[in-house]
MOPAC internal coordinates of N, CA, C and O (Angstrom, degrees):
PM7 1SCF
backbone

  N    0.0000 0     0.00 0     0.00 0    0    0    0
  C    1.4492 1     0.00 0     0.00 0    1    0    0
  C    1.5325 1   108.10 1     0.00 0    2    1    0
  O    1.2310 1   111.20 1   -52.88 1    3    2    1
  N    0.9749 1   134.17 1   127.12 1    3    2    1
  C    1.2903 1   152.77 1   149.63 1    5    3    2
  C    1.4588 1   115.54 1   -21.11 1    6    5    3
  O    1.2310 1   120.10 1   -38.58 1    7    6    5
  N    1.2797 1   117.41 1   141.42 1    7    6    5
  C    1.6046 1   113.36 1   178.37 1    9    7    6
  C    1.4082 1   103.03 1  -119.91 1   10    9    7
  O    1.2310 1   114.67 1   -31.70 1   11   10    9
  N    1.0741 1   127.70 1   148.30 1   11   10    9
  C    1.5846 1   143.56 1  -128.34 1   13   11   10
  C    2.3814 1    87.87 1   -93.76 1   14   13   11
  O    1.2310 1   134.59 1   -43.66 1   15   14   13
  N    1.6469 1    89.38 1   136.34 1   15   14   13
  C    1.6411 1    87.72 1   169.89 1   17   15   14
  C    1.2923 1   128.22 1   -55.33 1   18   17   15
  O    1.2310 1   130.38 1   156.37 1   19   18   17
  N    1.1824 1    97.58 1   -23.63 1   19   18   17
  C    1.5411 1    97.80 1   174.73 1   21   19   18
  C    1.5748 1   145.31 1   -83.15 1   22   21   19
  O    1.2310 1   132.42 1   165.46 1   23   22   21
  N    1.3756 1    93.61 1   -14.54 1   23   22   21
  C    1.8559 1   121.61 1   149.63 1   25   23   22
  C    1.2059 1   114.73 1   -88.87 1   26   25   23
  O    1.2310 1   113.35 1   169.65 1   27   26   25
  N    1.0641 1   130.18 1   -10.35 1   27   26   25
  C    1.8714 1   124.54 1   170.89 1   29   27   26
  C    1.6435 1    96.29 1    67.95 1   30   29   27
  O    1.2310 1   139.57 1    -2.98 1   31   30   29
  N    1.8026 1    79.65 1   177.02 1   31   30   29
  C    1.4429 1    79.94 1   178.76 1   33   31   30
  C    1.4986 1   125.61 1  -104.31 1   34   33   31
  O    1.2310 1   123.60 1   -34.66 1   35   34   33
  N    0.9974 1   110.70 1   145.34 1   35   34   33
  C    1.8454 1   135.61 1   171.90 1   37   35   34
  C    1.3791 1   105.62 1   -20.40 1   38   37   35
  O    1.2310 1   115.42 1   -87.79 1   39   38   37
  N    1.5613 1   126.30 1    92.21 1   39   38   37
  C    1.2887 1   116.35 1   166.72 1   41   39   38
  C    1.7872 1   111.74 1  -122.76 1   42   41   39
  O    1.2310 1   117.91 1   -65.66 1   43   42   41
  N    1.1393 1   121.58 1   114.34 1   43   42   41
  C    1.6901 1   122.92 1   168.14 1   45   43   42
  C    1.8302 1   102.12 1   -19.49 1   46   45   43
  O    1.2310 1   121.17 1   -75.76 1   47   46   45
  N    1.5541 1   115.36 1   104.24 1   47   46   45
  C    1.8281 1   101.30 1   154.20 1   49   47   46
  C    1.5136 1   113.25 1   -35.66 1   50   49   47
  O    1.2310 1   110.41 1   111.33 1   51   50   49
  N    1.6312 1   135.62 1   -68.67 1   51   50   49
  C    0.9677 1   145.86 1  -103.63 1   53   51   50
  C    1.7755 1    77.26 1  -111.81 1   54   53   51
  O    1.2310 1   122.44 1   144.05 1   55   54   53
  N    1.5281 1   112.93 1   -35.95 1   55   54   53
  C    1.6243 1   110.20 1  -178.33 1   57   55   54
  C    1.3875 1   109.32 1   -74.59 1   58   57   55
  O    1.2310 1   110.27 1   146.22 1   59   58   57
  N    1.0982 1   135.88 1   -33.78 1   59   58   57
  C    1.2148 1   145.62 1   177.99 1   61   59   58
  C    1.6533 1   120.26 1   -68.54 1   62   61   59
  O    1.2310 1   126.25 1   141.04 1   63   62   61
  N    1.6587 1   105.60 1   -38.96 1   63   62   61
  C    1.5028 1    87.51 1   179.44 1   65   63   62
  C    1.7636 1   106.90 1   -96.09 1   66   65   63
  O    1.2310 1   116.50 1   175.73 1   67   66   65
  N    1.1691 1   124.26 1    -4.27 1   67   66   65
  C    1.3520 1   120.84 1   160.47 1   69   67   66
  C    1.5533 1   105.12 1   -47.72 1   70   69   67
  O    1.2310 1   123.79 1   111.52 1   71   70   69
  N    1.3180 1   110.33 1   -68.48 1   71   70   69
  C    1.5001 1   140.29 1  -176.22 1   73   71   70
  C    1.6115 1    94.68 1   -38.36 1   74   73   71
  O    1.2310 1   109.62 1   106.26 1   75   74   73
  N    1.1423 1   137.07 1   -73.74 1   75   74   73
  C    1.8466 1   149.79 1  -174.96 1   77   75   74
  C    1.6303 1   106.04 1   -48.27 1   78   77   75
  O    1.2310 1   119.44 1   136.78 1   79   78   77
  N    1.1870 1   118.67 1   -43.22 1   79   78   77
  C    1.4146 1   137.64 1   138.36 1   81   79   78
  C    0.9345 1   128.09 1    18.99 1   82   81   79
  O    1.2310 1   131.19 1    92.08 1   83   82   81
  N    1.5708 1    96.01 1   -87.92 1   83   82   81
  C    1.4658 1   117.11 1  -142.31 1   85   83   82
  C    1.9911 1    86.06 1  -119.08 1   86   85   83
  O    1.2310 1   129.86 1     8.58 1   87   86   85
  N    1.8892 1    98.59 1  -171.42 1   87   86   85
  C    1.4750 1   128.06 1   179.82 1   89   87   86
  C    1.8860 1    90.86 1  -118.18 1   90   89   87
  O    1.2310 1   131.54 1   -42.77 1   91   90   89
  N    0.9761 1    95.34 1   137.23 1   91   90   89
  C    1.7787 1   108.64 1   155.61 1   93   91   90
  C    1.3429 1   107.03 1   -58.24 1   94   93   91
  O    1.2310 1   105.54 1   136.58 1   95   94   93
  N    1.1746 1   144.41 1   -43.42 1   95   94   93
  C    1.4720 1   146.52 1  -172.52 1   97   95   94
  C    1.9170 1   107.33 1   -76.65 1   98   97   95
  O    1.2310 1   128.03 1   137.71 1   99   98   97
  N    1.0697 1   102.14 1   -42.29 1   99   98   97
  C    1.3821 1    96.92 1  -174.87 1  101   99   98
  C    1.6675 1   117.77 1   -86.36 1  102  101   99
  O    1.2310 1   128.43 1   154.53 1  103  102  101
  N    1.4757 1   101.38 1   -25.47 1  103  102  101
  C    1.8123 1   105.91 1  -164.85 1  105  103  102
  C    1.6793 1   121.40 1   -50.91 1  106  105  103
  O    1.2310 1   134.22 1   143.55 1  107  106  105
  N    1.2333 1    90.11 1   -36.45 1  107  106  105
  C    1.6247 1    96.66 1  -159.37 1  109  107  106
  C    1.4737 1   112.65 1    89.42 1  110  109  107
  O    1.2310 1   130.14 1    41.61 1  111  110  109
  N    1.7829 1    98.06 1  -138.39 1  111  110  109
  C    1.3146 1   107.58 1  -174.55 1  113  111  110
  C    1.4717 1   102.83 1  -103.10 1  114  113  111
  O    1.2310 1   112.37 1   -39.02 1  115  114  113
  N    1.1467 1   132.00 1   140.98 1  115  114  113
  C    1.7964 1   139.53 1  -133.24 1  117  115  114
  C    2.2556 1    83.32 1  -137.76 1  118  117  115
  O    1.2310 1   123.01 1   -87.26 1  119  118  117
  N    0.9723 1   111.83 1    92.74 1  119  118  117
  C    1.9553 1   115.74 1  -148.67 1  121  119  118
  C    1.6691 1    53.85 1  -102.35 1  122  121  119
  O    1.2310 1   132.69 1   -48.17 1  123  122  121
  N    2.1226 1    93.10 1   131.83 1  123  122  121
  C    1.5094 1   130.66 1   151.80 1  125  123  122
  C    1.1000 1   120.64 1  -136.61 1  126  125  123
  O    1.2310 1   118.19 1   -25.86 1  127  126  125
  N    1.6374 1   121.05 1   154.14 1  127  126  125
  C    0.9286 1   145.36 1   172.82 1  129  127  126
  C    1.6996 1   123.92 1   -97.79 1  130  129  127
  O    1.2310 1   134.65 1   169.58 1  131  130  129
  N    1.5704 1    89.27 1   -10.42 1  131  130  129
  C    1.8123 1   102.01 1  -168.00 1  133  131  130
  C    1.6334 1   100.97 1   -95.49 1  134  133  131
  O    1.2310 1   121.30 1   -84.35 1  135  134  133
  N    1.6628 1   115.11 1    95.65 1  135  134  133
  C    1.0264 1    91.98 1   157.21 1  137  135  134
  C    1.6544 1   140.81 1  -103.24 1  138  137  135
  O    1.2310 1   140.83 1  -169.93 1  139  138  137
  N    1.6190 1    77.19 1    10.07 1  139  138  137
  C    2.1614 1    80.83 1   177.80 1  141  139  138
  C    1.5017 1   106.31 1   -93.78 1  142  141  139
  O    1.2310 1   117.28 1  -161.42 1  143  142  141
  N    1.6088 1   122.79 1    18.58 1  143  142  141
  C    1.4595 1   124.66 1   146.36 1  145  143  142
  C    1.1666 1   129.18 1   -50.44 1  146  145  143
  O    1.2310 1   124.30 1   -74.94 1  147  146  145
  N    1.7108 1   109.36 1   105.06 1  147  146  145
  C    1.5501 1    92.03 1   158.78 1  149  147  146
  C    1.0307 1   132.33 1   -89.00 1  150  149  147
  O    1.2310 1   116.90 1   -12.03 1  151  150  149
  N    1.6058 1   123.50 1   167.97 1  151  150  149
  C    1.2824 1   136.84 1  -142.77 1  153  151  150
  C    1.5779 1    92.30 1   -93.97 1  154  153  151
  O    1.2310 1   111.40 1   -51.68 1  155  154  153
  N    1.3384 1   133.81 1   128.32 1  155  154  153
  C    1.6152 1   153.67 1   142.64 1  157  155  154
  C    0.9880 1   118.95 1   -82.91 1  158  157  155
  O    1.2310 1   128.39 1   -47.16 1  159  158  157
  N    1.7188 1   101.46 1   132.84 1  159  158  157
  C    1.4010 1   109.19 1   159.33 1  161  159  158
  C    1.8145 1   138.55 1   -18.95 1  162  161  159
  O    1.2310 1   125.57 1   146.00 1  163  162  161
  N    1.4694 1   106.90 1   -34.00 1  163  162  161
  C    1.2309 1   131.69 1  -174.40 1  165  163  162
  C    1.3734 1   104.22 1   -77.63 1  166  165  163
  O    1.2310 1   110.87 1   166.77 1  167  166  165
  N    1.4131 1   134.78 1   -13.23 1  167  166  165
  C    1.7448 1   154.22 1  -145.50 1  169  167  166
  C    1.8094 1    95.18 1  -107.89 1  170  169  167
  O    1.2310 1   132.38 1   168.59 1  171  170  169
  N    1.1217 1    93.70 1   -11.41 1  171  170  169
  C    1.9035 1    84.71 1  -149.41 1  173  171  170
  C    1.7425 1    94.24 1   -75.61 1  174  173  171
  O    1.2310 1   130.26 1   -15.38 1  175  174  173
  N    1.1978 1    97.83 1   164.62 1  175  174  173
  C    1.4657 1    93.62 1   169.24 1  177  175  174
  C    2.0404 1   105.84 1    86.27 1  178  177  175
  O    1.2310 1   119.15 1   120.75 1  179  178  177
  N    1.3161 1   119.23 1   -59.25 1  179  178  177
  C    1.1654 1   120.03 1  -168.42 1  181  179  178
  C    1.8602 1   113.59 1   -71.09 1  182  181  179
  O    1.2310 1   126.73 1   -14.05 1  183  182  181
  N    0.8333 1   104.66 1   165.95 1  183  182  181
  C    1.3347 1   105.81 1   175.50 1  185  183  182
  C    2.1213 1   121.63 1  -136.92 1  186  185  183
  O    1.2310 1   130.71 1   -70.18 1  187  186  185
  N    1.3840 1    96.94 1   109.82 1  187  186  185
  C    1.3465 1   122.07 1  -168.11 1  189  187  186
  C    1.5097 1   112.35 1   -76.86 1  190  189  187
  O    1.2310 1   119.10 1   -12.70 1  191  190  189
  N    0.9748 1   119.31 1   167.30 1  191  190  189
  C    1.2870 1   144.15 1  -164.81 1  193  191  190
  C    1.6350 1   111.56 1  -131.29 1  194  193  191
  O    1.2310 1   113.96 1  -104.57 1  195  194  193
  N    0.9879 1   129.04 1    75.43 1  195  194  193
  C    1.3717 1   119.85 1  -170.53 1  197  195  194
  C    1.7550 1   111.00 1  -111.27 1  198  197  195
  O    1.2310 1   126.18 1   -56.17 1  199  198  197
  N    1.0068 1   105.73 1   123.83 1  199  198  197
  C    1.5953 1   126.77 1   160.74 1  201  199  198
  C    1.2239 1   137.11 1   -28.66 1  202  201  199
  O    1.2310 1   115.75 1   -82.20 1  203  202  201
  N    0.9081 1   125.67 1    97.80 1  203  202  201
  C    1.4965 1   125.86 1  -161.51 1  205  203  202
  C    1.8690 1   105.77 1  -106.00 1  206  205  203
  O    1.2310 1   126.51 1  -177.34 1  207  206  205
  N    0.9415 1   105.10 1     2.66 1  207  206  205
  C    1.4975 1   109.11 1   177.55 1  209  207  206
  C    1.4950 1   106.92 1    97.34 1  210  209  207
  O    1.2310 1   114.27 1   168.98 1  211  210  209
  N    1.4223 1   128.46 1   -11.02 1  211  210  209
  C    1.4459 1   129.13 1   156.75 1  213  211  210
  C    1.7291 1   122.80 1  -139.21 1  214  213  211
  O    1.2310 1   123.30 1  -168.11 1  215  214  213
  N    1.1643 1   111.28 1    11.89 1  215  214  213
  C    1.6255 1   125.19 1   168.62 1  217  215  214
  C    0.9902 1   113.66 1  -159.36 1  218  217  215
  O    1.2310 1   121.83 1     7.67 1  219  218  217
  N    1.2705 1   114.10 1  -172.33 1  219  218  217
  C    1.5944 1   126.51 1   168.08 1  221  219  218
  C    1.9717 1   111.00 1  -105.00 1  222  221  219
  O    1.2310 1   119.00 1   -85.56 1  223  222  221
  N    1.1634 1   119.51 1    94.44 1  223  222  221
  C    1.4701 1   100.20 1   179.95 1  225  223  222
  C    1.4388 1   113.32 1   -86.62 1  226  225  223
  O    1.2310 1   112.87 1   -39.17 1  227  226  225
  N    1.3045 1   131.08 1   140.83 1  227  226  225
  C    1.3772 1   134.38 1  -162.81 1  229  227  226
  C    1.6636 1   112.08 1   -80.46 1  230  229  227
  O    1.2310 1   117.18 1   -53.57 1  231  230  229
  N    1.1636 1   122.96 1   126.43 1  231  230  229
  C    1.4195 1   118.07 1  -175.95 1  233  231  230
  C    1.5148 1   111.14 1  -117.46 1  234  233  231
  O    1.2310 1   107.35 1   -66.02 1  235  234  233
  N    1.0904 1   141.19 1   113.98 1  235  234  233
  C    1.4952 1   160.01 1   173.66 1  237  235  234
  C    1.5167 1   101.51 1   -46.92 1  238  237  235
  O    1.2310 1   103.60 1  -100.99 1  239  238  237
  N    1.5059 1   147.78 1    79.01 1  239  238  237
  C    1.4503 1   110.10 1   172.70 1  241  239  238
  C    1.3861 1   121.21 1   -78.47 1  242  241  239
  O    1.2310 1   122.88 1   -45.71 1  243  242  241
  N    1.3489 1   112.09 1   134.29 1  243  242  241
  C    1.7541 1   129.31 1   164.54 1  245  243  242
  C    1.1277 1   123.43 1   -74.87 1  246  245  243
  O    1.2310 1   107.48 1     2.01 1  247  246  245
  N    1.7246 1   140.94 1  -177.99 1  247  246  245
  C    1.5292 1   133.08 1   129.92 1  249  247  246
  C    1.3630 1   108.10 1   -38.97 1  250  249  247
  O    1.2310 1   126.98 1   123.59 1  251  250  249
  N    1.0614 1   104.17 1   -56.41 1  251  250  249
  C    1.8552 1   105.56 1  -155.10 1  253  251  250
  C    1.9316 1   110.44 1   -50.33 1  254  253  251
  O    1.2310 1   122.98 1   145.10 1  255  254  253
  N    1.3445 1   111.90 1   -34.90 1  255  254  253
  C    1.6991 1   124.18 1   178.55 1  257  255  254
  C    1.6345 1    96.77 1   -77.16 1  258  257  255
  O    1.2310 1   116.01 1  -158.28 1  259  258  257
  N    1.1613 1   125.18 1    21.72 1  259  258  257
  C    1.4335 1    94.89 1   179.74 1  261  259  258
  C    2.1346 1   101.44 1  -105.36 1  262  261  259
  O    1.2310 1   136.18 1   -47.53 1  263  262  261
  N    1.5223 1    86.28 1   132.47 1  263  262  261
  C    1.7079 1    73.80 1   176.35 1  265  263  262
  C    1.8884 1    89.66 1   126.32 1  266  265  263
  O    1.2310 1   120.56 1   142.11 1  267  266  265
  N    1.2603 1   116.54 1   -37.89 1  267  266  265
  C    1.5598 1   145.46 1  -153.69 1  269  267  266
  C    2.1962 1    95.60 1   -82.56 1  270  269  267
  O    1.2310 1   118.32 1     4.79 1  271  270  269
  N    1.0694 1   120.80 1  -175.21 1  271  270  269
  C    1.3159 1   134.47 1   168.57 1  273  271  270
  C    1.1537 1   119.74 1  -117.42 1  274  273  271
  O    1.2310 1   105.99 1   -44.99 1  275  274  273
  N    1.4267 1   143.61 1   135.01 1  275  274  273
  C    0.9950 1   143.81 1   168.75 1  277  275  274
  C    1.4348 1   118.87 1   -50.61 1  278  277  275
  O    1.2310 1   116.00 1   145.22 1  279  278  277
  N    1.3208 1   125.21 1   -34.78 1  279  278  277
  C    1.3834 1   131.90 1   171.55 1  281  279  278
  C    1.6156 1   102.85 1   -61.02 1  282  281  279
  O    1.2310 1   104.50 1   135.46 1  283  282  281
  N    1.2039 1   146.23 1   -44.54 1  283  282  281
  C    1.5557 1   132.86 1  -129.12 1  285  283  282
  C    1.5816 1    81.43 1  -103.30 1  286  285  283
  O    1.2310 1   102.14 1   176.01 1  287  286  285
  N    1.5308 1   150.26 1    -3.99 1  287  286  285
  C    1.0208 1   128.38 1   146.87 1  289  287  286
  C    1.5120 1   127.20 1  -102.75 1  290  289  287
  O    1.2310 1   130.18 1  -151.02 1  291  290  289
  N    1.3869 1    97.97 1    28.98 1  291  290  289
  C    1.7843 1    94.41 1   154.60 1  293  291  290
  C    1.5521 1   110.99 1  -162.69 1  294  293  291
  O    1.2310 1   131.34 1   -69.75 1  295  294  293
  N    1.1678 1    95.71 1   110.25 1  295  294  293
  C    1.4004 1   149.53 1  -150.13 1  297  295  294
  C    1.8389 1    97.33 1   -59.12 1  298  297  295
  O    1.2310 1   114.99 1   -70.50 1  299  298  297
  N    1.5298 1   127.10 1   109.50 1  299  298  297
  C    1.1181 1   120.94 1   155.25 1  301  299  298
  C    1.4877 1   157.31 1   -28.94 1  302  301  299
  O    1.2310 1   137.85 1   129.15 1  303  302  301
  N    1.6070 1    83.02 1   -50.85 1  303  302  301
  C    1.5536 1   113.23 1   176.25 1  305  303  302
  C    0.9400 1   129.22 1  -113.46 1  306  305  303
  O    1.2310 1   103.39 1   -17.97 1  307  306  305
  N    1.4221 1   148.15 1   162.03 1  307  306  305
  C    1.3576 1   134.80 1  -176.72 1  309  307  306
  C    1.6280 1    98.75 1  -121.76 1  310  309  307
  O    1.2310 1   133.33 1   -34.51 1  311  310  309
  N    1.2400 1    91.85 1   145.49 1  311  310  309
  C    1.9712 1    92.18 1   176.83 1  313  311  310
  C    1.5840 1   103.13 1  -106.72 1  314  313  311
  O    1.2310 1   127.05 1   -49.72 1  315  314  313
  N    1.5538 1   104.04 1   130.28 1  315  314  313
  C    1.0875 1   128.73 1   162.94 1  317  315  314
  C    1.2416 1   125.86 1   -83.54 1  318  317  315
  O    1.2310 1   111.80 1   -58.92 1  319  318  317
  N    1.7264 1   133.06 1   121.08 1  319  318  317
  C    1.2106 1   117.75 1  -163.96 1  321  319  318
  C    1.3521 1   112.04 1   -70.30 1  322  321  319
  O    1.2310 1   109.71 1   -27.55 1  323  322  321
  N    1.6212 1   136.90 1   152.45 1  323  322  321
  C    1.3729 1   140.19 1   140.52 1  325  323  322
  C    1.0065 1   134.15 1   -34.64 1  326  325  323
  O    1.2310 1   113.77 1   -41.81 1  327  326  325
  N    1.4100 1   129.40 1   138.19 1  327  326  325
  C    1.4428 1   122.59 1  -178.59 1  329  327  326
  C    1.6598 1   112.68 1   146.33 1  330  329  327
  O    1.2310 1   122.28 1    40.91 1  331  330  329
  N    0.7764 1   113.23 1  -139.09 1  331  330  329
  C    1.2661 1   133.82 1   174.87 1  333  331  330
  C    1.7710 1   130.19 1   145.67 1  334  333  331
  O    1.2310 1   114.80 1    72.26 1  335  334  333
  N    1.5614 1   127.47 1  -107.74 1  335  334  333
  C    1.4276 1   115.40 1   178.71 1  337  335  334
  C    1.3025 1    98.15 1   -92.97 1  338  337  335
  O    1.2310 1   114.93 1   173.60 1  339  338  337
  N    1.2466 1   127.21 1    -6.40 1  339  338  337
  C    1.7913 1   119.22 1   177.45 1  341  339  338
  C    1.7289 1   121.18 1   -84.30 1  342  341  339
  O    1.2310 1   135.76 1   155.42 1  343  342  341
  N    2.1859 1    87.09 1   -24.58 1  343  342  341
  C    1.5237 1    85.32 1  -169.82 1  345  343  342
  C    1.7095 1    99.45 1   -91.50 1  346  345  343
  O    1.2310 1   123.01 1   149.28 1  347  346  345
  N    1.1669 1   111.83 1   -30.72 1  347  346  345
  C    1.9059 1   108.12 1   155.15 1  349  347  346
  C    1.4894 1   124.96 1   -38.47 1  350  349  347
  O    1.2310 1   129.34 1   130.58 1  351  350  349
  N    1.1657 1    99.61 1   -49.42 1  351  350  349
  C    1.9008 1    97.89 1   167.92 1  353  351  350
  C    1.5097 1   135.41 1   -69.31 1  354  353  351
  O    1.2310 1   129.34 1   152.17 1  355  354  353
  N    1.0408 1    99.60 1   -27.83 1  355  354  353
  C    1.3402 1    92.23 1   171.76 1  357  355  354
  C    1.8187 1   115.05 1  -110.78 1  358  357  355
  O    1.2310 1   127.57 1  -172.95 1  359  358  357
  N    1.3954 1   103.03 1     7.05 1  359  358  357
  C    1.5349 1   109.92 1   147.13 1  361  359  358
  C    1.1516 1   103.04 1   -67.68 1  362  361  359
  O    1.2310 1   119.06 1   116.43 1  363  362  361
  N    1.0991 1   119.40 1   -63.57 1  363  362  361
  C    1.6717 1   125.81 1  -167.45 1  365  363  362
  C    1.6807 1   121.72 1   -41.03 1  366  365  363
  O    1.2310 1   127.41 1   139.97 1  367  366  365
  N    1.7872 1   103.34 1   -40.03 1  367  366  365
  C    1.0821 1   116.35 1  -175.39 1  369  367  366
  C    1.2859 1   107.32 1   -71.48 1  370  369  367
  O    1.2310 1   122.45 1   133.97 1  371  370  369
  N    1.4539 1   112.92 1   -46.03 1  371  370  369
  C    1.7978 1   115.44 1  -151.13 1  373  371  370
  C    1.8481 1    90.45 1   -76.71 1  374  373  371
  O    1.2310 1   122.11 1   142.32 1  375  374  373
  N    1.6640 1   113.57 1   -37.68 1  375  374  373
  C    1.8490 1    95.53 1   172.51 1  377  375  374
  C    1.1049 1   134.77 1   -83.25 1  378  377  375
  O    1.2310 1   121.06 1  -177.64 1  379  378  377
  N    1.8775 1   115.58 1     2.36 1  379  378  377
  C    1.5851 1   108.94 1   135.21 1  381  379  378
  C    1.2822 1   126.19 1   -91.55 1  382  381  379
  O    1.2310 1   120.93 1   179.02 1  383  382  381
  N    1.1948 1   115.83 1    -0.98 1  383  382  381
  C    1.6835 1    92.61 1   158.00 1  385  383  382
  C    1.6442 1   125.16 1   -86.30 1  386  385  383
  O    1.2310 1   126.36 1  -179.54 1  387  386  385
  N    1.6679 1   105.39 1     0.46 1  387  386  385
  C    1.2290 1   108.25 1  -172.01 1  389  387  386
  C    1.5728 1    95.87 1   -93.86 1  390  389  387
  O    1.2310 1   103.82 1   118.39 1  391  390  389
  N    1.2750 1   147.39 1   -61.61 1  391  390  389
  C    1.1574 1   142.55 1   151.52 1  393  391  390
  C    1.5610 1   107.50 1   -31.65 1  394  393  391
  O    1.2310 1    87.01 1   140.59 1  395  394  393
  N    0.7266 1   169.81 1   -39.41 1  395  394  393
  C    1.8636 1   163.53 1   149.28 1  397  395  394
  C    1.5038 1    88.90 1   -22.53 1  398  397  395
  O    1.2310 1   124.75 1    95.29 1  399  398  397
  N    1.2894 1   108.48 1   -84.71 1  399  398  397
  C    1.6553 1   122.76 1   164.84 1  401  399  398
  C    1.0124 1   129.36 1    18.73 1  402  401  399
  O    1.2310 1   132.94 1   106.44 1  403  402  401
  N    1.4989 1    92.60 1   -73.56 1  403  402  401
  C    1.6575 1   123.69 1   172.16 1  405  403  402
  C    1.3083 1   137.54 1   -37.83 1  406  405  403
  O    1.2310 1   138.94 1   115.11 1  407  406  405
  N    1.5153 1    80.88 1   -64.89 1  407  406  405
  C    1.6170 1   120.34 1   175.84 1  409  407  406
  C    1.1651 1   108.24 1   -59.97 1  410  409  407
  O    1.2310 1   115.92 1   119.19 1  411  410  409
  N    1.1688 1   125.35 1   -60.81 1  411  410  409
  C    1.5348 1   136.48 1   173.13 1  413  411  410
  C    1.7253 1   110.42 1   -45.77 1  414  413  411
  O    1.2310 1   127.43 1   124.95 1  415  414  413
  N    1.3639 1   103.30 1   -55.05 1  415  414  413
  C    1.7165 1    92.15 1   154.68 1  417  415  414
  C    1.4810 1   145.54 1   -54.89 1  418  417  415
  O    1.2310 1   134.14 1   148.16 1  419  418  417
  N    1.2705 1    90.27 1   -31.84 1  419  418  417
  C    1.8169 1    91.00 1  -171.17 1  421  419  418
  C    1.8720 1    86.05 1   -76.84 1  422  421  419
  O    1.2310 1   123.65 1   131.24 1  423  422  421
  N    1.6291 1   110.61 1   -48.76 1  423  422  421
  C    1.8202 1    88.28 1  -171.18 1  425  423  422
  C    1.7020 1   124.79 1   -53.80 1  426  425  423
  O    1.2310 1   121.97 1   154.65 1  427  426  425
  N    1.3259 1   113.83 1   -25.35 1  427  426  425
  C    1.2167 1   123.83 1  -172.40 1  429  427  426
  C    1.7013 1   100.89 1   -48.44 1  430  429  427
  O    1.2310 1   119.62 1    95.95 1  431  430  429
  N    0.9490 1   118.33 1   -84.05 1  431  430  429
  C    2.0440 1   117.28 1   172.80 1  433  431  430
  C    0.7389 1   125.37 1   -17.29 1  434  433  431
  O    1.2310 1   122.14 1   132.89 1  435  434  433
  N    1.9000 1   113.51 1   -47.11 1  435  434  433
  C    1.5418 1   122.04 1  -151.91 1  437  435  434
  C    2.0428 1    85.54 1   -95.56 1  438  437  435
  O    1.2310 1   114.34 1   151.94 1  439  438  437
  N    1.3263 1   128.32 1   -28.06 1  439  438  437
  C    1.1079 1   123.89 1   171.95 1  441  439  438
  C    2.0543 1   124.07 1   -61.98 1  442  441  439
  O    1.2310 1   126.39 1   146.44 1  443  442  441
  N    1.5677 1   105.31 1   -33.56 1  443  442  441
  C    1.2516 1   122.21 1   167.80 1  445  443  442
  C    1.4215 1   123.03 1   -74.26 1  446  445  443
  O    1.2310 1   115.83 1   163.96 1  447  446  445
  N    1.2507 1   125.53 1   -16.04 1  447  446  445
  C    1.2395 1   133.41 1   169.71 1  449  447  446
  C    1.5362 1   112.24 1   -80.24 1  450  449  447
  O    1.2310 1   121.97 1   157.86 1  451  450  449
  N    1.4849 1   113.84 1   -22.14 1  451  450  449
  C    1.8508 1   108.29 1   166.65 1  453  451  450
  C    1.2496 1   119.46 1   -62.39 1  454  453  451
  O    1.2310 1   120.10 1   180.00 1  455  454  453

């Protein structure tokens, strides 16, 4: 939901005057804790450190993130693929038939050269 024009938008004090600070070229990594910060014009260029609840993952800001949250590019959760002993097997299958593949290629040349 949107936060009303007349409160502006959501910027960390404490992220912001680091940010006023500093140069994009010199900062480094700018380590936060704020992730319901949104991203300002003033952001661009630097590169953040945002918290994911067990690291810091590094975030690049662009034009394009401005307007955006610091949280929604670093990711809480990790996705685990689906599956289980069925989806192992036919992994299993499709990367020996891709190595078969292979093999079958490299002899093809060495068979045309007789």
């Amino acid at each position: 939901m949107a936060r009303s024009l007349k409160k502006g938008p959501f910027v960390d004090a404490k992220l912001l005057k680091k940010v006023i600070g500093m140069k994009p070229a010199s900062a480094g990594v700018v380590k936060t804790w704020a992730r319901r910060s949104q991203i300002s014009p003033e952001m661009i260029g630097f590169t953040f450190g945002v918290h994911n609840g067990k690291q810091h993952v590094e975030v690049l800001v662009s034009e394009d993130m401005v307007g955006h949250r610091l949280g929604e590019f670093s990711p809480t959760k990790k996705f685990v693929r689906h599956g289980g002993k069925m989806q192992k097997e036919l992994e299993q299958k499709k990367q020996q038939a891709e190595i078969a593949a292979a093999k079958a290629a490299k002899e093809a040349p060495a068979k045309a050269k007789k």
